[in-house]
PALOLO-333285 format. One record per residue (C-alpha): residue in three letters; z, y, x. Coordinates in steps of 0.25 Angstrom, whole numbers, plus 2048, in hexadecimal, padded with zeros to 3 digits. Example, Ala and Ser with C-alpha at 12.3 -4.5 7.8 and 13.67 -1.06 7.14 Angstrom:
Ala81F7EE831/Ser81D7FC837/
This chain:
Unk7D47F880C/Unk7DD80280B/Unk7ED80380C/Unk7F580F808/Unk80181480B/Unk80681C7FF/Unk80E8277FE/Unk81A8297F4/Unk81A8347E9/Unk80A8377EB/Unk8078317E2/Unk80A8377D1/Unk80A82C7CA/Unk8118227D4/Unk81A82E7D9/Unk8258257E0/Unk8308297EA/Unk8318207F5/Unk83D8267FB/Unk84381F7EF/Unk8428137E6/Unk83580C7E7/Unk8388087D8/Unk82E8137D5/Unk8228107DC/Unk8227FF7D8/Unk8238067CA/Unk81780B7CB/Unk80F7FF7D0/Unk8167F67C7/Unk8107FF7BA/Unk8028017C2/Unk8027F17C2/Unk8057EF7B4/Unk7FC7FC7B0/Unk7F07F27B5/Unk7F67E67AF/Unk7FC7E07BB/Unk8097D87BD/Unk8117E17C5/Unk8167D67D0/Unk8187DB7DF/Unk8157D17EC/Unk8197D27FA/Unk81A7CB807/Unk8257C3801/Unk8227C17F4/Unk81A7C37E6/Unk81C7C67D8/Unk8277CF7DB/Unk82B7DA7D1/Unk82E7E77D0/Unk83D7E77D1/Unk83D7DD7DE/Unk8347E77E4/Unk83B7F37E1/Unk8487EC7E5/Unk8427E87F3/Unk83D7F57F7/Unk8487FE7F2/Unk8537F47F9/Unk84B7F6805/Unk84F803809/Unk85C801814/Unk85A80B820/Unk852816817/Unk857824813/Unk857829806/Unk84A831808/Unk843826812/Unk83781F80B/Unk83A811808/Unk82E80C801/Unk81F80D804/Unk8138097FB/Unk805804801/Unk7F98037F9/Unk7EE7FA7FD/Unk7E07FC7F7/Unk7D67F17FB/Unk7C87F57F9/Unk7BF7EF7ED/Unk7B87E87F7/Unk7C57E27FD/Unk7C97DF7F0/Unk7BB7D77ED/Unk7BD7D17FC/Unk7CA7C97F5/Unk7C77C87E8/Unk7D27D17E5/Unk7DB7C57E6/Unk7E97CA7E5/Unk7F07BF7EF/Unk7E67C47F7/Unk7E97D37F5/Unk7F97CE7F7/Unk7F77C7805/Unk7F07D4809/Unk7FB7DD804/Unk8057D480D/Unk7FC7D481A/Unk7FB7E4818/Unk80A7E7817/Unk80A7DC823/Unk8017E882B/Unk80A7F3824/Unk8177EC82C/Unk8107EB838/Unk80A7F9839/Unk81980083A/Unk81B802849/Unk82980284C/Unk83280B858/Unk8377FB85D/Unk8287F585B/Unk82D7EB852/Unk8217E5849/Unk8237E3839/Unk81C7D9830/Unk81A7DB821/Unk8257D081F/Unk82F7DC825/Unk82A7E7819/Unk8317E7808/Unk8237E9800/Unk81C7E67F5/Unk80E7E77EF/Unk8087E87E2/Unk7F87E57E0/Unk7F27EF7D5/Unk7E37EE7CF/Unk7E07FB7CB/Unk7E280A7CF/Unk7E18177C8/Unk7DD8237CC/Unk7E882E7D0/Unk7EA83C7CF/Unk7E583F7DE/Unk7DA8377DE/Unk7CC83E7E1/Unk7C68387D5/Unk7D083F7CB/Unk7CE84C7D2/Unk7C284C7D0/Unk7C28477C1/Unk7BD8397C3/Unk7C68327BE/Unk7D38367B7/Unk7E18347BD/Unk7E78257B8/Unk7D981F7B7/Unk7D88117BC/Unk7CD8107C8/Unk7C48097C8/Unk7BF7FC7D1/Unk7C77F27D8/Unk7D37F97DB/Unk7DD7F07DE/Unk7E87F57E9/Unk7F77EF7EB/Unk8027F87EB/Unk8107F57F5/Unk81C7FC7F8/Unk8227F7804/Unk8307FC80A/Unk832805814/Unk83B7FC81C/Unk8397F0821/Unk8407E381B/Unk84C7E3824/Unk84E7F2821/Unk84D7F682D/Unk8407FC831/Unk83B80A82A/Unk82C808827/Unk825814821/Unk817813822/Unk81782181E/Unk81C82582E/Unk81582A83C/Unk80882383F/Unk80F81C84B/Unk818814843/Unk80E810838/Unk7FE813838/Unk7F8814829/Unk7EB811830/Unk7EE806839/Unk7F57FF82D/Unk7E8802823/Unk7DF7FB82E/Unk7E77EF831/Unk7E67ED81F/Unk7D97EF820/Unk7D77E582C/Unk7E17DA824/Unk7D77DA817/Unk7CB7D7821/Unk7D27CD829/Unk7DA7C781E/Unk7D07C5812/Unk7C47C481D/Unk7BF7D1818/Unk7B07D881F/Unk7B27E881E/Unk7AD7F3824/Unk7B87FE826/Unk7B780D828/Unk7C2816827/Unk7C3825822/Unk7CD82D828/Unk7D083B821/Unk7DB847826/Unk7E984282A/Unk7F384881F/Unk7FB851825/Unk80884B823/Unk80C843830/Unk80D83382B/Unk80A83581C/Unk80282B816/Unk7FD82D809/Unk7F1826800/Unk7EC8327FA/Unk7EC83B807/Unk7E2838811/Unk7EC83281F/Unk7E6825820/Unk7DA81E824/Unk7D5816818/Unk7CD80781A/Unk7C2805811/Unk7BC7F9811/Unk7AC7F8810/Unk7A77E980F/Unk7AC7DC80E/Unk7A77CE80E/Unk7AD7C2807/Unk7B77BA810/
């Protein structure tokens, strides 16, 4: 299993602002969705089938207490591995209830100054399941000439994409993942997802982890540049 934090503007052919409008960014998975013949319907915690334009609304209503160049949105990406994803039968409902106990570990992995704990039912987001990937202008295969930029990969490549607000519900609370260690740890919060899939879906794995060089810039957390731990998943069994 593993959750990503991504960053805004690394990407070219997303290429969002999230100082702005999160118009942008739901574009994006909404026309990646229907690219791969999907209906392009939103869930959350509180509800499913949502559109576009609620979700848009949502978060960009969501915004009292920011500056005009404070981050007010964040989007996740979580990548089951093809074994996790056989493990479930790639059962969507499943793949939902997992997406609502993970933004549940997301709440509760902000420390705050007056110890105050959050629950998921505190956070504005919304998630997206997609099928397919294609390969990008930065990855290793296109670089080296294995594959051409725009390609769909191949396998089992479902993942689902959220955008979650960077304040809590009641607009009062600043929650940037994208902060000091102290106040929210990538790799505590990417354990504790992994540990949710075994518990939750009865799930046998082996786990390693591969660390690589910090990047140097203090709290960045970025899916192409190598900050976090990643969880791979080795083995499973059938629950």
């Amino acid at each position: 299993m593993i959750t990503k934090v991504l960053p805004a503007t690394k990407n070219r052919e997303i290429n969002y602002d999230n100082k702005g409008s999160s118009e942008r960014l739901v574009n994006y998975f909404e026309h990646e969705g229907k690219e791969q013949g999907q209906e392009a319907y939103y869930f959350s915690q509180d509800g499913d089938g949502l559109s576009k334009e609620e979700v848009v609304a949502s978060i960009d209503g969501n915004v009292k207490g920011l500056k005009k160049d404070d981050t007010k949105f964040v989007s996740l990406v979580i990548s089951p591995s093809s074994e996790e994803l056989a493990h479930i039968k790639g059962d969507p409902e499943m793949l939902k209830k997992y997406t609502i106990d993970v933004m549940e570990n997301y709440a509760k992995n902000f420390t705050l100054k007056n110890g105050k704990q959050l629950e998921g039912k505190d956070l504005v987001w919304y998630g997206i399941i997609h099928e397919t990937r294609k390969y990008q202008w930065d990855d290793k295969e296109v670089k080296e000439g294995k594959a051409k930029e725009g390609e769909q990969k191949g396998g089992v490549q479902t993942h689902i994409h959220i955008v979650v607000s960077t304040r809590d519900k009641e607009q009062k609370i600043t929650l940037n993942p994208d902060t000091s260690k102290a106040r929210f740890n990538i790799v505590d919060f990417q354990r504790k997802n992994a540990e949710t899939f075994q518990q939750q879906f009865n799930y046998e794995k082996q786990t390693h982890f591969h660390k690589e060089k910090p990047h140097k810039e203090r709290g960045h957390i970025d899916h192409r540049l190598p900050d976090q731990i990643h969880i791979h998943v080795a083995r499973h069994t059938q629950g």
